[in-house]
SEMARFI-74479 format. One record per residue: y, x, z of N, C-alpha, C in turn. Coordinates in Angstrom, 2 decimals, m for minus. Layout:
N
<site <Y; X; Z>; <Y; X; Z>; <Y; X; Z>>
...
This chain:
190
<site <48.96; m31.00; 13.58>; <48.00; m30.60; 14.58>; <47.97; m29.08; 14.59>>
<site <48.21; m28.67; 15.72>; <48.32; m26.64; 15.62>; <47.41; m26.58; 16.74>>
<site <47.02; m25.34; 16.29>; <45.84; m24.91; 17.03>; <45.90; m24.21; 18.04>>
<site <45.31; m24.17; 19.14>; <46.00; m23.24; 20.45>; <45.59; m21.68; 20.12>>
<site <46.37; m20.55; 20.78>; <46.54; m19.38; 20.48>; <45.01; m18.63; 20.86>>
<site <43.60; m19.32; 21.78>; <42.75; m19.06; 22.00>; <41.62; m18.97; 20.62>>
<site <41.69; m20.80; 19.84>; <41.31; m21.21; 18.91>; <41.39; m20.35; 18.00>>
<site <42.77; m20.20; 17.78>; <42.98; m18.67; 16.43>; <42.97; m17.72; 16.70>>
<site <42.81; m17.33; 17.64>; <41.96; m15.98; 17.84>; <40.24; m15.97; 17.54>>
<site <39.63; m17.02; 18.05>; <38.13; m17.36; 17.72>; <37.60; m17.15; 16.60>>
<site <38.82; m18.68; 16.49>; <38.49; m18.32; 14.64>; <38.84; m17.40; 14.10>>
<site <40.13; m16.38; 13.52>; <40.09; m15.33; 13.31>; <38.93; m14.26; 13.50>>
<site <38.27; m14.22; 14.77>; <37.45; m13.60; 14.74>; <35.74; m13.65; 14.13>>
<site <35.71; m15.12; 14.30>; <34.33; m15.42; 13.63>; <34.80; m15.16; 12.22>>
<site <35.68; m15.48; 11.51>; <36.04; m15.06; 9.90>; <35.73; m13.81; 9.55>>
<site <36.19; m12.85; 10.76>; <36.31; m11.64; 10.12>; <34.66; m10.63; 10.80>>
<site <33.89; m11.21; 11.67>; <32.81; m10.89; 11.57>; <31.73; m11.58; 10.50>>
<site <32.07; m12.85; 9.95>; <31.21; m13.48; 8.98>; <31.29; m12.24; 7.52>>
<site <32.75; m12.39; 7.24>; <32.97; m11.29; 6.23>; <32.61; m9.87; 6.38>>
<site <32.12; m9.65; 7.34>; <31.32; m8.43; 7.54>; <30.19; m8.40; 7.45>>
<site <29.55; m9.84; 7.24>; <27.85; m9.73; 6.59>; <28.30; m9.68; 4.79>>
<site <28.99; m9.62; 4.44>; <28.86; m9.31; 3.15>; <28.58; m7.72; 2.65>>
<site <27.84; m7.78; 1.38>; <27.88; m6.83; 0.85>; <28.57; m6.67; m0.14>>
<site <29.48; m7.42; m0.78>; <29.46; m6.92; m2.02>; <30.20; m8.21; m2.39>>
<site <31.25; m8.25; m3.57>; <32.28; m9.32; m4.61>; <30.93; m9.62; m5.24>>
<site <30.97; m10.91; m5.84>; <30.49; m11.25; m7.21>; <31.03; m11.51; m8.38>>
<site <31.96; m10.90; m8.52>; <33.23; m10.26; m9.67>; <34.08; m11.33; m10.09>>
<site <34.30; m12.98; m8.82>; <35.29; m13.40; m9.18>; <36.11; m13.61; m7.77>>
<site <36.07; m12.89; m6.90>; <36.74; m13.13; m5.98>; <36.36; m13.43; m4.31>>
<site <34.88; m13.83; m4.98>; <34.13; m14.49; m3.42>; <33.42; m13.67; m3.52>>
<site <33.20; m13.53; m1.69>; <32.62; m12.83; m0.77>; <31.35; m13.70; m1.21>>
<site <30.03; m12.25; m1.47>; <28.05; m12.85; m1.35>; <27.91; m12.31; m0.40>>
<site <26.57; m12.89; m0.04>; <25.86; m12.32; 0.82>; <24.70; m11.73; 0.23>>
<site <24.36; m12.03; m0.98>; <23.18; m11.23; m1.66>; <23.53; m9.63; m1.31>>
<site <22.24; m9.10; m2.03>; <21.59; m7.57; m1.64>; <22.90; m7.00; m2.85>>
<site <23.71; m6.62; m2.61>; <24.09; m6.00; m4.05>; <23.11; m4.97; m4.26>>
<site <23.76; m5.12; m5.69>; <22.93; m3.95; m6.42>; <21.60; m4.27; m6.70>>
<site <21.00; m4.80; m5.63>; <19.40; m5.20; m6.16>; <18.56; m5.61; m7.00>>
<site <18.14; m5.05; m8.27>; <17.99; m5.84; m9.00>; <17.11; m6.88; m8.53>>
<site <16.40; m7.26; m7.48>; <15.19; m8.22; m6.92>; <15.85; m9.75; m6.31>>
<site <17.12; m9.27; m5.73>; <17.74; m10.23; m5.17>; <19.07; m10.31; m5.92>>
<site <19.87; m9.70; m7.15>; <21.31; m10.43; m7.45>; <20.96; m11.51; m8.53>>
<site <21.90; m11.88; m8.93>; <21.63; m13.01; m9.92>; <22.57; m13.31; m11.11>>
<site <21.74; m12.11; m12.10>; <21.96; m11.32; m13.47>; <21.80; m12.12; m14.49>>
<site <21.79; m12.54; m15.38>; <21.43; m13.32; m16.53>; <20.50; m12.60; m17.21>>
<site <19.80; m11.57; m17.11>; <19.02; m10.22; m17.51>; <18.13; m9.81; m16.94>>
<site <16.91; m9.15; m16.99>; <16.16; m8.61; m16.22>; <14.81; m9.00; m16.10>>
<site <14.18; m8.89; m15.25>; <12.70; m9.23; m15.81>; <12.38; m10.01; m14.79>>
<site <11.23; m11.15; m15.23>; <10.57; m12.23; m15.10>; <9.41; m12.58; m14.87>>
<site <8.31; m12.90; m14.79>; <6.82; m12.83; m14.97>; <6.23; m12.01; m16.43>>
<site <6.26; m10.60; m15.38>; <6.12; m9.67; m16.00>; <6.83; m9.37; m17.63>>
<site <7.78; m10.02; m17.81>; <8.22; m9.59; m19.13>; <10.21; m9.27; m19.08>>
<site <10.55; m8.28; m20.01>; <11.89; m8.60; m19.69>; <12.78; m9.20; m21.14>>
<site <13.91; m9.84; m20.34>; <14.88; m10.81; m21.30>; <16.03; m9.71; m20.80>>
<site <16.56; m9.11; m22.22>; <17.50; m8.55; m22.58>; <19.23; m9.66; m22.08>>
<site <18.78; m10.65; m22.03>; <20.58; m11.50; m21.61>; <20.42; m12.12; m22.81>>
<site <20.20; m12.31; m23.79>; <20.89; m13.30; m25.45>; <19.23; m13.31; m26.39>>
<site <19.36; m14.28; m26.70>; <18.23; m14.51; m27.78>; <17.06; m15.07; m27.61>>
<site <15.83; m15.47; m28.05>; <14.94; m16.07; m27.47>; <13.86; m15.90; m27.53>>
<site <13.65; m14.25; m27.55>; <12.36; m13.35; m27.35>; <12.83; m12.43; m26.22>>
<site <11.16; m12.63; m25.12>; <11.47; m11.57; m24.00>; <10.30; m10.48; m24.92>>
<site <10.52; m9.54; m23.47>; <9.82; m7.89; m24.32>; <8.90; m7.96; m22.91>>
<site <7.42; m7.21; m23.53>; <6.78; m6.72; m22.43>; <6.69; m5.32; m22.29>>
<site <5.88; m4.65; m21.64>; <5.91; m3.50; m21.21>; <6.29; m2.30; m22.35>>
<site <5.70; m2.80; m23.57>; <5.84; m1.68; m24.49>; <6.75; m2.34; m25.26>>
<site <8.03; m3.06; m24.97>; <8.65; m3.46; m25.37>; <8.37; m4.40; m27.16>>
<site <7.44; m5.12; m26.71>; <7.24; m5.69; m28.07>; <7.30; m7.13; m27.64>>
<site <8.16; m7.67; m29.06>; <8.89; m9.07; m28.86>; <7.96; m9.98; m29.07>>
<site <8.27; m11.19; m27.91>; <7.49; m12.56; m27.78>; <8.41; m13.54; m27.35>>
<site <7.88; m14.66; m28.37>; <8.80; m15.68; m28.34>; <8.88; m16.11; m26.68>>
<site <9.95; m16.45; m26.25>; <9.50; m17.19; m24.86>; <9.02; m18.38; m24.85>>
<site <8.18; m18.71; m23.53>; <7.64; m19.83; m23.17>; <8.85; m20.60; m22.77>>
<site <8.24; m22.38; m22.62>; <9.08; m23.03; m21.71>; <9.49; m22.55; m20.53>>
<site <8.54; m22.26; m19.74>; <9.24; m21.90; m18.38>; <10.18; m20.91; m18.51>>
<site <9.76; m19.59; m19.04>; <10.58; m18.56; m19.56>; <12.06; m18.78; m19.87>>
<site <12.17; m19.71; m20.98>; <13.40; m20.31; m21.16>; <14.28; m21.32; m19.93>>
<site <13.36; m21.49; m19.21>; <14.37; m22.87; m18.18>; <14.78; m21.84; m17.27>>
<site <14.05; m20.57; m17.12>; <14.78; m19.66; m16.23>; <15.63; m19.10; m16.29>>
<site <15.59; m18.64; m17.59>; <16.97; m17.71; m17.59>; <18.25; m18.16; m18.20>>
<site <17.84; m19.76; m18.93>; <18.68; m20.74; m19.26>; <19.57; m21.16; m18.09>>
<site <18.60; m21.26; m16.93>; <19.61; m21.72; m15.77>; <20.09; m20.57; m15.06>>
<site <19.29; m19.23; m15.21>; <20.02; m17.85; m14.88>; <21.46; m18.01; m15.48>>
<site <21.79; m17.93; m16.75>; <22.53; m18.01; m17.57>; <24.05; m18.68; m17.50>>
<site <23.17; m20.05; m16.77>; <24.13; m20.95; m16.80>; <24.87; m20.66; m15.33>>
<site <24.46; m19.97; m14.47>; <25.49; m20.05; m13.41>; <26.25; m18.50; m13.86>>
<site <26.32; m18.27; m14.65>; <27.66; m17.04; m15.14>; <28.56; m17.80; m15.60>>
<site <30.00; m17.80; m14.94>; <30.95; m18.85; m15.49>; <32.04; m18.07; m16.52>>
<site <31.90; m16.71; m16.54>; <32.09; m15.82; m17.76>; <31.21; m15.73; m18.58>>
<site <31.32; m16.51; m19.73>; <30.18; m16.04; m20.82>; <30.65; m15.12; m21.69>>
<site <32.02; m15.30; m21.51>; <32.51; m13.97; m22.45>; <31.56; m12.56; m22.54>>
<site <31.27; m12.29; m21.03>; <30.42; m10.97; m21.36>; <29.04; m10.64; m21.06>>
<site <28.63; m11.87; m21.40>; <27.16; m12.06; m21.58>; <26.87; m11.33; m23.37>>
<site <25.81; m10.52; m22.95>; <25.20; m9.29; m24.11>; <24.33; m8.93; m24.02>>
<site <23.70; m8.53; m24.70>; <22.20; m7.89; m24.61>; <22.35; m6.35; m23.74>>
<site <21.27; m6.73; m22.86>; <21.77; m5.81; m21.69>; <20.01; m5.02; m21.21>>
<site <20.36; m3.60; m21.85>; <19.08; m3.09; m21.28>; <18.68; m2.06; m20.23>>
<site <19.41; m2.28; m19.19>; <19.84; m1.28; m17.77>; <18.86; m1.72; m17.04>>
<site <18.28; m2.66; m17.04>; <17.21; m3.40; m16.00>; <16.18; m2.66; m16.12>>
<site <15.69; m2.41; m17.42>; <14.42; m2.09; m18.42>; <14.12; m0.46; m18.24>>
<site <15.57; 0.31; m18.47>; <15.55; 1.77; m17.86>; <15.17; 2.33; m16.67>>
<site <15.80; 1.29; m15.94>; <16.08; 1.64; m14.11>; <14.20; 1.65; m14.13>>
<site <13.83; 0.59; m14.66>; <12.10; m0.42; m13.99>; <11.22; 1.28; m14.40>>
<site <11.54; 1.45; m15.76>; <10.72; 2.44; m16.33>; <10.90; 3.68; m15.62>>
<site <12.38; 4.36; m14.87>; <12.34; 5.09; m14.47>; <12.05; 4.94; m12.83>>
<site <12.00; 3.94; m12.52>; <11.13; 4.15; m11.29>; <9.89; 3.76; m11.05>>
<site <8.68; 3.06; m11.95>; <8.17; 3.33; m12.60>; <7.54; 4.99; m12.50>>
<site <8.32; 5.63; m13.17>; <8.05; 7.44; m13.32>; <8.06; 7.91; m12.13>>
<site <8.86; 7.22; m11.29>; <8.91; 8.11; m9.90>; <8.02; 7.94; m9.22>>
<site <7.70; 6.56; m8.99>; <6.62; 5.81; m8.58>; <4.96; 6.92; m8.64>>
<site <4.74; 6.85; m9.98>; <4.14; 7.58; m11.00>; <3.55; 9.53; m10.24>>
<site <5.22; 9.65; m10.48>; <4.81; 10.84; m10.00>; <4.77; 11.08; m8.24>>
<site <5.31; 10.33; m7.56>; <5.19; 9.99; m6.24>; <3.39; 10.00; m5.52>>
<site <3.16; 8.75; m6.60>; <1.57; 8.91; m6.50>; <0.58; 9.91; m6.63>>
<site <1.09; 10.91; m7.65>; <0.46; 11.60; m8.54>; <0.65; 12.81; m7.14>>
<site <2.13; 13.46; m6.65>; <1.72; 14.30; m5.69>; <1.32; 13.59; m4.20>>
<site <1.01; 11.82; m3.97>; <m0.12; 12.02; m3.11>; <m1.40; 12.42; m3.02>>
<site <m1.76; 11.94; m3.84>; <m3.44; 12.31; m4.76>; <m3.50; 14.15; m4.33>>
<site <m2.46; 14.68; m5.43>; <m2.40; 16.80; m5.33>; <m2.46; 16.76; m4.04>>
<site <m1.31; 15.92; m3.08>; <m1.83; 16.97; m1.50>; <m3.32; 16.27; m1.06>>
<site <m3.45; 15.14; m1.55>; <m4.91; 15.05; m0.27>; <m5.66; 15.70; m0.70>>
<site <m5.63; 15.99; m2.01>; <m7.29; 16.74; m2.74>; <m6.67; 18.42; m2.40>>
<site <m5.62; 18.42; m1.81>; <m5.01; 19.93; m1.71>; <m5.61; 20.20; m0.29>>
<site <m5.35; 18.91; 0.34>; <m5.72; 19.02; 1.67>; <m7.02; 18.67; 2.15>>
<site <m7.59; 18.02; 1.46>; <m9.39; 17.95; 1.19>; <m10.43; 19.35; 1.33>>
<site <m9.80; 20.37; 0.05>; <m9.63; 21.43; m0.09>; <m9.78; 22.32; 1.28>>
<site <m8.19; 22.31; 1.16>; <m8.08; 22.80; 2.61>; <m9.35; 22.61; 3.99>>
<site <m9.34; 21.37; 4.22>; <m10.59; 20.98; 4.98>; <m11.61; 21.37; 5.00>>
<site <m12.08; 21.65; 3.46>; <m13.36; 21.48; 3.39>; <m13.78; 23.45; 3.53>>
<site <m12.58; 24.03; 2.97>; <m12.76; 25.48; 3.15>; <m12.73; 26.12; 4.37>>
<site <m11.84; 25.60; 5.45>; <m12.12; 25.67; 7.00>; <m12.91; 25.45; 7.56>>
<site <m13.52; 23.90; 7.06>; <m14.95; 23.36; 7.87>; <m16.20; 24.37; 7.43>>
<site <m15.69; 25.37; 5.94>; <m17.08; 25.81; 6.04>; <m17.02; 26.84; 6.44>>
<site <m15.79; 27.66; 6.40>; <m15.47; 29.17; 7.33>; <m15.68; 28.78; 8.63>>
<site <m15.64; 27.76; 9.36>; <m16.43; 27.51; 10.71>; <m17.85; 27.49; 11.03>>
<site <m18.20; 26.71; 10.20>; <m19.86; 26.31; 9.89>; <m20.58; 27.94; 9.88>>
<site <m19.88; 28.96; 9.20>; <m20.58; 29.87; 8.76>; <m19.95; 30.66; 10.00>>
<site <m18.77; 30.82; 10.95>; <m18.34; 31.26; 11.84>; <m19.60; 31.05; 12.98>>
<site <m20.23; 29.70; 12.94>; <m20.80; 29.19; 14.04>; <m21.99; 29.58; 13.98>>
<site <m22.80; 29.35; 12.59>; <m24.07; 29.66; 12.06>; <m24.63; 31.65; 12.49>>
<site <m22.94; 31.90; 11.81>; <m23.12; 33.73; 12.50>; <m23.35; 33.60; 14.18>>
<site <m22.23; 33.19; 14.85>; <m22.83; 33.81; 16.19>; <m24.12; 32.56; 16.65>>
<site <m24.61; 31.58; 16.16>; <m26.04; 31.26; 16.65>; <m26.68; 32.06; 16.54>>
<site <m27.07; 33.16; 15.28>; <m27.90; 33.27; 14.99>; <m28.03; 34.85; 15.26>>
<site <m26.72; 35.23; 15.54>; <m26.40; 36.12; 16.59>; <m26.99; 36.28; 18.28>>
<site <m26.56; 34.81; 18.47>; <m27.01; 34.98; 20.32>; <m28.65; 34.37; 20.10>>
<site <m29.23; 34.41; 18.97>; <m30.75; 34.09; 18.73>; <m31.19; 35.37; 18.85>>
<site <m30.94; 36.45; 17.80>; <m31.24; 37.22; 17.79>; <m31.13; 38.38; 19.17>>
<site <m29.87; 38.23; 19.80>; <m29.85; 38.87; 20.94>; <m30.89; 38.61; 21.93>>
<site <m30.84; 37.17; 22.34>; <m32.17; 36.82; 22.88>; <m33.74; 37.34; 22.57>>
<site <m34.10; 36.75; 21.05>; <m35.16; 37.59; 20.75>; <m35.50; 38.78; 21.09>>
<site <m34.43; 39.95; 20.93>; <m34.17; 41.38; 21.14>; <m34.17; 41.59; 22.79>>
<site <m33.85; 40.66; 23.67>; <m34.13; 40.66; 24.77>; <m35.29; 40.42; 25.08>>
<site <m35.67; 38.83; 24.71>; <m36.85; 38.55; 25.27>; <m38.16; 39.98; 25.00>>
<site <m38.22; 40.40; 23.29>; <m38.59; 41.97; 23.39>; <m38.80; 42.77; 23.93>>
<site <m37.97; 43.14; 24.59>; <m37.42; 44.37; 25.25>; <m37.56; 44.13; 27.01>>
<site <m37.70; 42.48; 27.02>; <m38.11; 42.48; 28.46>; <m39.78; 42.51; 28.31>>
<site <m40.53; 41.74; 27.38>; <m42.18; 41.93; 27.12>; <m42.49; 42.98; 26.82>>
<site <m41.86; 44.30; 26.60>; <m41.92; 45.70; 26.31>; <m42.24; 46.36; 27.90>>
<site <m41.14; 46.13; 28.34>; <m40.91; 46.48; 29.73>; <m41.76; 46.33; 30.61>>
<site <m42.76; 45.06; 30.24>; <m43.18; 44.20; 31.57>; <m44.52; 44.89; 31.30>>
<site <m44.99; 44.81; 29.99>; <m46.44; 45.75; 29.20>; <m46.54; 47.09; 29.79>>
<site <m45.26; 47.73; 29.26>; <m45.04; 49.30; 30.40>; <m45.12; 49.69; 31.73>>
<site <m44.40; 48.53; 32.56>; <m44.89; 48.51; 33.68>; <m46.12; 48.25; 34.35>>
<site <m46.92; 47.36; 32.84>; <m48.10; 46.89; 33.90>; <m49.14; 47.96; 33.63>>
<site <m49.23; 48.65; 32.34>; <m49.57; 49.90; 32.00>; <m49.78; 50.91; 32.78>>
<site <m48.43; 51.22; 33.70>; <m48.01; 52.16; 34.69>; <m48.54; 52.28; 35.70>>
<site <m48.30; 50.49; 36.13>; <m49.49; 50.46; 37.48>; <m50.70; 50.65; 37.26>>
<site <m51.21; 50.18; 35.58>; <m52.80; 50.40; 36.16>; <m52.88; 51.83; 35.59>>
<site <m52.55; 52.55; 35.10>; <m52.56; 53.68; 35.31>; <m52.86; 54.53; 36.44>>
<site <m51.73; 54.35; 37.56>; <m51.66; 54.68; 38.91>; <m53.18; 54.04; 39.58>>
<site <m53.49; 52.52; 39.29>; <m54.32; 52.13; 40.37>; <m55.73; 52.85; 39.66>>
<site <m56.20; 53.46; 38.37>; <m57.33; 53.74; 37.79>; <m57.11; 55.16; 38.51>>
<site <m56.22; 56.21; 38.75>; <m56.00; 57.29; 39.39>; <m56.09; 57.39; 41.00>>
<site <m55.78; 56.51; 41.57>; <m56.08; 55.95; 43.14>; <m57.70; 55.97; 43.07>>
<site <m58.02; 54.71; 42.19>; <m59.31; 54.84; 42.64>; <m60.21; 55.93; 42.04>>
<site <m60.07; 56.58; 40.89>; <m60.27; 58.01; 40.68>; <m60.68; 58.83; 42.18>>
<site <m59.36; 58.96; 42.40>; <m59.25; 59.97; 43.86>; <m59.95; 59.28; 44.92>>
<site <m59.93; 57.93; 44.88>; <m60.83; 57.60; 46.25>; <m62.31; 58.25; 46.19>>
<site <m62.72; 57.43; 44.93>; <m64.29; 57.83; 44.47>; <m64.68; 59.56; 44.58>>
<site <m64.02; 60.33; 43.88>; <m63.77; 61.74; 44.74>; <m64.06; 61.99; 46.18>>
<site <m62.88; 61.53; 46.46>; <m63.03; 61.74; 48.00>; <m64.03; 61.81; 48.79>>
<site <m64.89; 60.37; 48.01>; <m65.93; 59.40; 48.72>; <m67.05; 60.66; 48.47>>
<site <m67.14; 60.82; 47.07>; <m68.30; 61.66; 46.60>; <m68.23; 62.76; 47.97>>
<site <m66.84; 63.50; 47.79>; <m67.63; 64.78; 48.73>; <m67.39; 64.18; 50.26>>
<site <m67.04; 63.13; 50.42>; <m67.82; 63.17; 52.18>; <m69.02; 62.76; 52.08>>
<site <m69.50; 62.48; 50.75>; <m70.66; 62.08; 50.90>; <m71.89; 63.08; 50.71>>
<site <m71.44; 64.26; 49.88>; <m72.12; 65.22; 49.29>; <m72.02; 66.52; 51.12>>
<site <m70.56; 66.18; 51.73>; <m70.73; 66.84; 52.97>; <m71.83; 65.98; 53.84>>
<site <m71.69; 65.03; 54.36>; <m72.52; 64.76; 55.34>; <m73.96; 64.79; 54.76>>
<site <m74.06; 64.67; 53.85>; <m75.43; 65.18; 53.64>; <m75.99; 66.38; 54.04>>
């Protein structure tokens, strides 16, 4: 049965786009599709577990401060059957690259956090020293165009006192001179 020259082209081509979702050998020949490299998604005989890590050999995992505990059942059926799909056991070893990588990112993590925290309280800072060079920017000219006002309103009740001063000044001098007046036409026709 041979295949027509359309067919193997198809197929050829679906082969060689399938093999392009791969990332990565799994060191016997076949094409994965796992994450290489990941430690979250490959499938290591090593590495860590509910919260503890198994070195690859023996039958104590380590926790954070690396201090040894026997494993649990479950513990054991996991990495027993981790284990068991490595069909090289030859180089199955106590393996502590998992444990480094975790701790050093971990640190990065760490310090990642550490300069979010420095800029917001940098930038808190920041905020809070602007908001009050404004506050006191704003507080000056209120109390500025208060005072101008005051100094106006002043200076116009000054004005208005002077003027009214002025007039009665003038009108106590009017009638001054009338009463005068009056006197000697009155002191004439007599």
């Amino acid at each position: 049965m041979g295949l027509s020259k359309r067919t193997a082209i198809a197929l050829a081509a679906t082969t060689t786009l399938l093999g392009a979702c791969s990332t990565g050998y799994d060191g016997y020949g076949v094409a994965s599709a796992s994450y290489y490299g990941d430690p979250y998604y490959d499938d290591g005989y090593y590495g860590w577990y509910d919260n503890y890590y198994y070195p690859g050999t023996g039958y104590y995992v380590y926790d954070r401060d690396r201090r040894a505990h026997r494993w649990t059942d479950r513990q054991r059926r996991y990495w027993q059957a981790r284990r068991a799909a490595i069909r090289d056991r030859r180089h199955i070893r106590d393996n502590w690259n998992r444990w480094e990588r975790r701790a050093e990112r971990r640190e990065v993590r760490r310090e990642y956090r550490r300069d979010i925290r420095r800029d917001a309280r940098q930038e808190a800072r920041r905020d809070a020293r602007r908001d009050a060079r404004q506050e006191a920017r704003r507080d000056a000219r209120r109390d500025a165009r208060q005072e101008a006002r005051r100094d106006n309103r002043r200076a116009a009740r000054q004005e208005v006192r002077q003027q009214a001063r002025q007039n009665a000044r003038r009108e106590a001098r009017r009638d001054q001179r009338r009463e005068r007046r009056g006197e000697r036409r009155r002191v004439r026709d007599d």
